[in-house]
C-alpha positions as CSV (number, residue, x, y, z in Angstrom):
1,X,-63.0,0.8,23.6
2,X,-61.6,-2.3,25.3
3,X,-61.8,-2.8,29.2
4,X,-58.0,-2.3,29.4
5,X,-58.4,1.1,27.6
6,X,-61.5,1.5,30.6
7,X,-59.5,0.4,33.6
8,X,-56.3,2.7,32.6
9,X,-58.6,6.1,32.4
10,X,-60.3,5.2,35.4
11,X,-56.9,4.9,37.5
12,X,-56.1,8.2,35.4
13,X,-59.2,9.8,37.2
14,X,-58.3,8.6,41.0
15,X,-54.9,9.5,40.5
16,X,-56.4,12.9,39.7
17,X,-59.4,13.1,42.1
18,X,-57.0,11.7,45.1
19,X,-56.0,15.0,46.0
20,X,-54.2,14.2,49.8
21,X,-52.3,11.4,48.0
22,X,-53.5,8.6,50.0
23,X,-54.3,6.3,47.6
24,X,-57.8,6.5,48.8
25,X,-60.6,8.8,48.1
26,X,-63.2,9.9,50.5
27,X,-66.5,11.7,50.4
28,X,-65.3,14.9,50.2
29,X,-63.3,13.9,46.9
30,X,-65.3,12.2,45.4
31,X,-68.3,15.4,46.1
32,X,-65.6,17.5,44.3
33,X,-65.2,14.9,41.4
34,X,-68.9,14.5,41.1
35,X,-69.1,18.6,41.1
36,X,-66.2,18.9,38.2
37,X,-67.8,16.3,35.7
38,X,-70.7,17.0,33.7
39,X,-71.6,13.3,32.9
40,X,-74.7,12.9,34.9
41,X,-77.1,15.3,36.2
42,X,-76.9,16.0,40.0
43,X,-79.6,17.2,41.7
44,X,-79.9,20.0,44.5
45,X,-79.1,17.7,46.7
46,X,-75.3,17.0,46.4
47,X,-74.6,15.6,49.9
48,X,-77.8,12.6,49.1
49,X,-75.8,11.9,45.6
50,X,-72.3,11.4,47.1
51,X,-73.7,9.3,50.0
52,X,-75.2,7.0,47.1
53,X,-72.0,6.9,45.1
54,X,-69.8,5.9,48.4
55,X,-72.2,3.1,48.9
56,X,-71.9,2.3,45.3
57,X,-68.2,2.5,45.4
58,X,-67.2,1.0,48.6
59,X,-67.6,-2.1,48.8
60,X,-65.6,-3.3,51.9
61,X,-68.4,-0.2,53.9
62,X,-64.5,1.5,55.5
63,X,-65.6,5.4,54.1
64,X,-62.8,4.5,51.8
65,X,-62.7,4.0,47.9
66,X,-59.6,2.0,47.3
67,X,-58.3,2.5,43.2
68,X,-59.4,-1.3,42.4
69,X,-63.1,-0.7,43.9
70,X,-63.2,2.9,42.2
71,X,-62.5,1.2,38.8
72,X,-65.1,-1.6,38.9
73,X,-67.6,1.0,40.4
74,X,-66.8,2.9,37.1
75,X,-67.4,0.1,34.9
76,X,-71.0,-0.2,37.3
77,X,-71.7,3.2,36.2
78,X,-70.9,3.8,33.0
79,X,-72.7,0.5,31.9
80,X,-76.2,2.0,33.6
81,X,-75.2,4.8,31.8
82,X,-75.4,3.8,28.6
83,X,-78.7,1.7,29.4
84,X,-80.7,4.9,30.8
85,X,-80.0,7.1,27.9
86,X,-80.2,5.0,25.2
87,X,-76.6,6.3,23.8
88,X,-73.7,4.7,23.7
89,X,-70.5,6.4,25.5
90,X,-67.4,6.0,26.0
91,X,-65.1,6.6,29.6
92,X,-62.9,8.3,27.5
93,X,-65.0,10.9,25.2
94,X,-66.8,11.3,28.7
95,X,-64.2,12.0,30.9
96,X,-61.2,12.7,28.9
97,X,-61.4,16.8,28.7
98,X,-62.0,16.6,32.5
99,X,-58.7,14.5,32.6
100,X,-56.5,17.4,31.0
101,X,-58.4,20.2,33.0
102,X,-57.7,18.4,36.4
103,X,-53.6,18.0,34.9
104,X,-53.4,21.6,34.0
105,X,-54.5,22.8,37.1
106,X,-52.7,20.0,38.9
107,X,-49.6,21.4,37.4
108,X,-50.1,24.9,37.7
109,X,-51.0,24.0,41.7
110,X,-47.1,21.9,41.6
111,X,-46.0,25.6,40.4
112,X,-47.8,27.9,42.2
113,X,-47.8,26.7,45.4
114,X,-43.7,26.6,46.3
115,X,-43.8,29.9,44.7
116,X,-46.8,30.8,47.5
117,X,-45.2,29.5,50.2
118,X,-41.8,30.8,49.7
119,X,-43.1,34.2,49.4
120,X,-45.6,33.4,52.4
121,X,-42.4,32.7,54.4
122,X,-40.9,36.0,53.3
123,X,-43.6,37.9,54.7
124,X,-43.4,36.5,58.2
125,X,-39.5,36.5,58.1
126,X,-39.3,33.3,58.9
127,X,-40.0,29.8,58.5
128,X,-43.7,28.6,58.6
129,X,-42.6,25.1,59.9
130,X,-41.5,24.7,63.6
131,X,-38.2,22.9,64.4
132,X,-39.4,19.4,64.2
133,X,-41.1,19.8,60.8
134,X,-45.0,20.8,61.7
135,X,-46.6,23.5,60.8
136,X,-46.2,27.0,63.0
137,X,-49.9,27.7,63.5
138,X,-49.5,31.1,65.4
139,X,-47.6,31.9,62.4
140,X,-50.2,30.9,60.0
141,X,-52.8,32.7,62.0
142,X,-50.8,36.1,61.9
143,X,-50.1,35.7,57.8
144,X,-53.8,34.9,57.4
145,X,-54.7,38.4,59.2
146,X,-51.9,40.0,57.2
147,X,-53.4,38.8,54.0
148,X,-56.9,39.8,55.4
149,X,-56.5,43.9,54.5
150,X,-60.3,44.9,55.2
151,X,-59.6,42.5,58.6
152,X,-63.3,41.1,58.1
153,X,-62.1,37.6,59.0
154,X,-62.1,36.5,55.6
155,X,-60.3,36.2,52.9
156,X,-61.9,37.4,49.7
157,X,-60.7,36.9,45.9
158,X,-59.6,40.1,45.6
159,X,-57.4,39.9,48.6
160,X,-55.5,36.5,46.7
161,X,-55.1,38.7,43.7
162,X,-53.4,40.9,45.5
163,X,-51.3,38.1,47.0
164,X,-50.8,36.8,43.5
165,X,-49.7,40.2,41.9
166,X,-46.6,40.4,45.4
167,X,-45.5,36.5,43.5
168,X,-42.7,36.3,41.2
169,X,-44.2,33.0,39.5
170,X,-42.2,30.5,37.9
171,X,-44.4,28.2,35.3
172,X,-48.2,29.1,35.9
173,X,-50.5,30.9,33.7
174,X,-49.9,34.6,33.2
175,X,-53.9,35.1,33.9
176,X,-53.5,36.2,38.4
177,X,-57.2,35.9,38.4
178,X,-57.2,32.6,37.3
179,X,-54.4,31.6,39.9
180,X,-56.5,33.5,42.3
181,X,-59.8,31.7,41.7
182,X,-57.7,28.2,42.1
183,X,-55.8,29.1,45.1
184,X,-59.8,29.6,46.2
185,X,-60.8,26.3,44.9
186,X,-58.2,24.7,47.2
187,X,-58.5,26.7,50.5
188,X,-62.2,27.5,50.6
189,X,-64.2,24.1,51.5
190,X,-67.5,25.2,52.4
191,X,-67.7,26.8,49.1
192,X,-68.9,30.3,49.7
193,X,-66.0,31.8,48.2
194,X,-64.4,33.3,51.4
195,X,-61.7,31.5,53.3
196,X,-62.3,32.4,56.7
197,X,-59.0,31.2,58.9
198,X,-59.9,27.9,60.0
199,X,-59.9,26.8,55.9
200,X,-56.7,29.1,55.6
201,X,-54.8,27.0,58.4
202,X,-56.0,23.9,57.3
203,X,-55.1,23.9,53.6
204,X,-52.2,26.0,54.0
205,X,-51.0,23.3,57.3
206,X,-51.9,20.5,54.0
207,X,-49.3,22.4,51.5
208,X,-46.7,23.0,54.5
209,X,-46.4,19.0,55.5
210,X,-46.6,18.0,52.2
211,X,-44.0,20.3,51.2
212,X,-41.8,19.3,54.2
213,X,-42.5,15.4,53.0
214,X,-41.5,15.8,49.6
215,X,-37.9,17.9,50.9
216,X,-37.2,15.1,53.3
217,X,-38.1,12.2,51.6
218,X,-38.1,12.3,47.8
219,X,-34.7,10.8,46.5
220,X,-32.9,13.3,44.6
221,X,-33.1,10.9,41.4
222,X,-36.8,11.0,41.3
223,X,-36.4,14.1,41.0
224,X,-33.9,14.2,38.5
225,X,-36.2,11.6,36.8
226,X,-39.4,14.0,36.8
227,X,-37.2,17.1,35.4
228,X,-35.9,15.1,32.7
229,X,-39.4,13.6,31.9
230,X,-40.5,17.2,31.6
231,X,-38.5,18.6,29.5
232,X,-39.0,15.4,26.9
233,X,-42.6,16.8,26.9
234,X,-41.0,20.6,26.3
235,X,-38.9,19.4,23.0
236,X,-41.5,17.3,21.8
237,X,-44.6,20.2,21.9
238,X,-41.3,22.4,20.1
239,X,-41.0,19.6,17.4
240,X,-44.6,19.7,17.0
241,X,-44.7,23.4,16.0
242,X,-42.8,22.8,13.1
243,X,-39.6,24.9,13.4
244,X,-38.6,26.3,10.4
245,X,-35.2,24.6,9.4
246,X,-35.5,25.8,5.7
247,X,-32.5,27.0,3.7
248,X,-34.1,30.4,3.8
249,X,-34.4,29.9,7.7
250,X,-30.6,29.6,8.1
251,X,-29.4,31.9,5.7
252,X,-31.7,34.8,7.6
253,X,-30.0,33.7,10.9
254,X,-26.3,34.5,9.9
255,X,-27.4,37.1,8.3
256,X,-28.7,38.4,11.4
257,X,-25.7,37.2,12.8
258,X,-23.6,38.9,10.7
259,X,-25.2,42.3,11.0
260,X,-24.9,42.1,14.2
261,X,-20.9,42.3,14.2
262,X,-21.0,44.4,11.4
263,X,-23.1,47.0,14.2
264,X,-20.5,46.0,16.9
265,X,-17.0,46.5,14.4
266,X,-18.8,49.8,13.8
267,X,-19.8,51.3,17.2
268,X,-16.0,49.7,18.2
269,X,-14.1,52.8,17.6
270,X,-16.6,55.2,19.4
271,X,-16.7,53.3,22.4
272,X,-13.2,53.0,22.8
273,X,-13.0,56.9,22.0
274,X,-15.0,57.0,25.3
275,X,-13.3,54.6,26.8
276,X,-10.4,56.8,26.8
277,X,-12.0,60.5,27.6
278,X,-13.5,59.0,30.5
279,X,-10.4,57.9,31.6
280,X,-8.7,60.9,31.3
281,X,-11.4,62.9,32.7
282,X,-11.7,61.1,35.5
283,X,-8.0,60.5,35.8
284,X,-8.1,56.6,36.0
285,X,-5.9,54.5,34.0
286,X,-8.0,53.1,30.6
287,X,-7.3,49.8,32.1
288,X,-9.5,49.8,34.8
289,X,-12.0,51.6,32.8
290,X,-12.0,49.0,29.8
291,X,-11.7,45.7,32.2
292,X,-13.2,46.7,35.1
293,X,-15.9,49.0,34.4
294,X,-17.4,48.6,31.1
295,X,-17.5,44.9,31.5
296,X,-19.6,45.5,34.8
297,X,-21.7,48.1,32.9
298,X,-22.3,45.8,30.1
299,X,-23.3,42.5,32.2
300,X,-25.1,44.2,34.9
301,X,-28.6,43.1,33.8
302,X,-27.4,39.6,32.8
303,X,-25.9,39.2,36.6
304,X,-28.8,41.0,38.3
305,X,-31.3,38.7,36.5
306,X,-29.5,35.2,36.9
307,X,-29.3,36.6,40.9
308,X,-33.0,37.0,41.0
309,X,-33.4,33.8,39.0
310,X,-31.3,31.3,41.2
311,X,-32.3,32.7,44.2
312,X,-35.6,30.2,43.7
313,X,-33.9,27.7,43.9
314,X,-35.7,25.2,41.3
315,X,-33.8,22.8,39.3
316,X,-34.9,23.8,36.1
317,X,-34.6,27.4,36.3
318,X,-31.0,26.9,37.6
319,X,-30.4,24.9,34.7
320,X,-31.6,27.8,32.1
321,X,-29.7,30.4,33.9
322,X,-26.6,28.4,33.5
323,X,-27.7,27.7,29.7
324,X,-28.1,31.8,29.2
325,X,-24.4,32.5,30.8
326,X,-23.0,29.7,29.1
327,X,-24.6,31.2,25.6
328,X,-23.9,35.1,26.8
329,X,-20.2,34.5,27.2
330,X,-20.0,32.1,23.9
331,X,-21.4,34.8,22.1
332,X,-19.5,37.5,23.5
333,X,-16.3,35.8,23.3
334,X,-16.8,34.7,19.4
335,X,-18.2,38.4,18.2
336,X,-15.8,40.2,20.6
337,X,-12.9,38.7,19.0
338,X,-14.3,38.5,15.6
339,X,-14.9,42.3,15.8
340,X,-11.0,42.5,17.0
341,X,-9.8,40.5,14.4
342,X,-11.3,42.4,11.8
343,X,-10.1,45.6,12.8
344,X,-6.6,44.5,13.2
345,X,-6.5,42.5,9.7
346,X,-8.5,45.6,7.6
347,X,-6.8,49.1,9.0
348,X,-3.2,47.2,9.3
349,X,-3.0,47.2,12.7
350,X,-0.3,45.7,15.1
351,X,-1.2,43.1,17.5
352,X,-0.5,43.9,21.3
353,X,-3.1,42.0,23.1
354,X,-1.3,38.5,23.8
355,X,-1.3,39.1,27.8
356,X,-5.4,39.8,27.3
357,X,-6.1,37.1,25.2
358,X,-4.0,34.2,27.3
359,X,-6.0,35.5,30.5
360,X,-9.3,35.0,28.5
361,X,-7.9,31.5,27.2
362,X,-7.0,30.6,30.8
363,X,-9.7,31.4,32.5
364,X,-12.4,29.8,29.6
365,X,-10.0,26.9,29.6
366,X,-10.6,26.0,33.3
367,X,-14.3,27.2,34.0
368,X,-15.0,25.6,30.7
369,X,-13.3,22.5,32.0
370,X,-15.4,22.2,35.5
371,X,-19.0,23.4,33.9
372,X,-18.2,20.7,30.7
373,X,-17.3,17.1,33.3
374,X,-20.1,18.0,35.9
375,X,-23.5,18.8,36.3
376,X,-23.7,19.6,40.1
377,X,-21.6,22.3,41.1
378,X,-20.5,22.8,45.1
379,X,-19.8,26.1,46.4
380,X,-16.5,25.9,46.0
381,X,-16.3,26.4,42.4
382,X,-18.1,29.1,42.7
383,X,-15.3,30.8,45.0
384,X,-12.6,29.9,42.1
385,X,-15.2,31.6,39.9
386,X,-15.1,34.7,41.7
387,X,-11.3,34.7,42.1
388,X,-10.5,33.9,38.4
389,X,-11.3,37.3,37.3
390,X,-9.5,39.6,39.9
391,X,-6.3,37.1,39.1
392,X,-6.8,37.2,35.7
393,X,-6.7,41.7,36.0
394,X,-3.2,41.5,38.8
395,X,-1.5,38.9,36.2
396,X,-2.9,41.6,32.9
397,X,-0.7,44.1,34.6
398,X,2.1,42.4,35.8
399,X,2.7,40.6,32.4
400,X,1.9,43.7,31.2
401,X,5.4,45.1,31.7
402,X,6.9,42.4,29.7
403,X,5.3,44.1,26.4
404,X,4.2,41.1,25.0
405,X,3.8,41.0,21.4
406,X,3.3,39.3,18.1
């Protein structure tokens, strides 16, 4: 393995082992590293092998290990290495599966903590953040003895599983212990597996100002940027799992897709049956029963879940809300009037539904105008949204009258 190959793992492992971000590690990080790693045996005596290390490391004697002294210390290290056992290693068959466990956890801790915090903010009814951006510690003190049920001044594991199982989480491993064990990795420092409430204000006062930071200062395009990156890695590891695209793949989806409006053109006629007893026994005109109603009925779920879903506010779960809505109403639109056609064209019907169809045509026509020329939406569209459908019912039954047909 060349040096190059060396120097770009070992900025890999600070990037990973700088926890705070400061582009320096201390004592305490590098303890933790020296913890993670099985790569040299550490005696009883972990405090005696990190002070060695930091004298090792830092050259310049500040308590600091700067990324260009941490690299040539790891060239140091691995080179005695290789001369005390008589093997030879490499920085990357050493170190590399602690690389990927430090990103996975990184990234579920990039998940799980908004998701912590905004449900942590929810339970005090408030913000945890005082006006000028610091963290509320009275606040922080009363969630910790909220959190603490048996109120023996600690926080046990069981007590962050319950937290977890209150979370709706977003990306982060469906195992709550697990997410409970790291949320205990990152808040309990002296290692005993209780996090009494001077470690619960000071990690959760770390998550708070660094959340604040990133709100307030991260351009929106880095952002953007990061998303995008992301979801490069999502199709990739989808092409990787070889999707079938076989002739026999396609011809099983329209043949699902076909079934599926042969099952609609068939369960047509008894819903419309209904349609109409309900609107006589309830003495309501079959208009506001088929356009009002049943449509309500029918996307309830959708609407309560993309409420639910938004309400997060993460960019990428916006974005596959929008994607499901957008595919809901495609879908709907090309079955429902598939399903419409057919009856008309095989039982010899006549066509009186020009006034409903134009509505449907104007109102795709303009929503499908604003969603297809932007990609950030302000609130007003979503007022025209709103009012598109009652506008589209009042102009129904006033064209109505005219008896439209064709």
């Amino acid at each position: 393995m060349g040096r190059l190959t060396s120097i770009i793992i070992s900025c890999r492992i600070f990037e990973e082992t700088d926890q705070d971000g400061d582009k320096y590690l201390t004592a305490a990080e590098l303890k933790d590293f020296l913890r993670e790693i099985k790569f040299r045996k550490l005696y009883s005596d972990k405090d005696k092998v990190t002070e060695d290390m930091m004298k090792e490391f830092d050259v310049d004697k500040d308590k600091k290990i700067t990324v260009d002294e941490f690299v040539k210390g790891m060239e140091k290290w691995i080179e005695e290495t290789k001369k005390d056992s008589g093997k030879t290693y490499h920085l990357n068959e050493v170190l590399q599966p602690w690389i990927e466990k430090k990103r996975e956890e990184r990234e579920m801790m990039k998940n799980l903590i908004p998701d912590i915090l905004e449900h942590l903010k929810a339970s005090v009814h408030g913000s945890l953040l005082t006006e000028n951006g610091t963290p509320d510690l009275p606040a922080i003190k009363r969630l910790f003895k909220d959190i603490d049920h048996d109120k023996d001044e600690f926080i046990s594991h069981s007590e962050l599983k319950d937290l977890m199982m209150d979370i709706k989480f977003g990306i982060i491993p469906n195992d709550i212990d697990a997410a409970a064990s790291k949320m205990m990795e990152e808040l309990d420092v002296s290692g005993d597996q209780l996090i009494n409430e001077e470690e619960f204000v000071t990690g959760l006062s770390k998550w708070l100002k660094s959340s604040y930071v990133n709100q307030t200062t991260i351009p929106e395009i880095n952002k953007d940027s990061g998303y995008q990156e992301k979801w490069e890695r999502t199709d990739k590891l989808v092409e990787d799992k070889l999707i079938d695209k076989s002739v026999l793949a396609w011809m099983k989806a329209i043949a699902l897709v076909v079934l599926g409006i042969v099952m609609l053109g068939l369960l047509a006629e008894p819903l419309i049956h209904s349609v109409q007893n309900l609107s006589e026994a309830a003495n309501i005109s079959s208009f506001f029963i088929a356009f009002i109603f049943v449509p309500l009925a029918t996307n309830a779920r959708i609407a309560t879940s993309a409420i639910s879903e938004v309400r997060r506010k993460k960019l990428n779960i916006n974005s596959l809300t929008f994607s499901e809505i957008y595919g809901t109403v495609l879908m709907n639109n090309l079955l429902g009037f598939s399903v419409l056609l057919s009856l008309i064209y095989f039982r010899g019907l006549s066509w009186d539904f020009s006034v409903e169809v134009l509505m449907v045509l104007i109102v795709s026509a303009v929503m499908g105008c604003l969603a297809s020329f932007s990609t950030i939406f302000p609130v007003w569209t979503s007022f025209l949204a709103y009012l598109l459908y009652p506008m589209s019912l009042v102009l129904v039954n006033v064209l109505g009258d005219f008896r439209w047909s064709s």
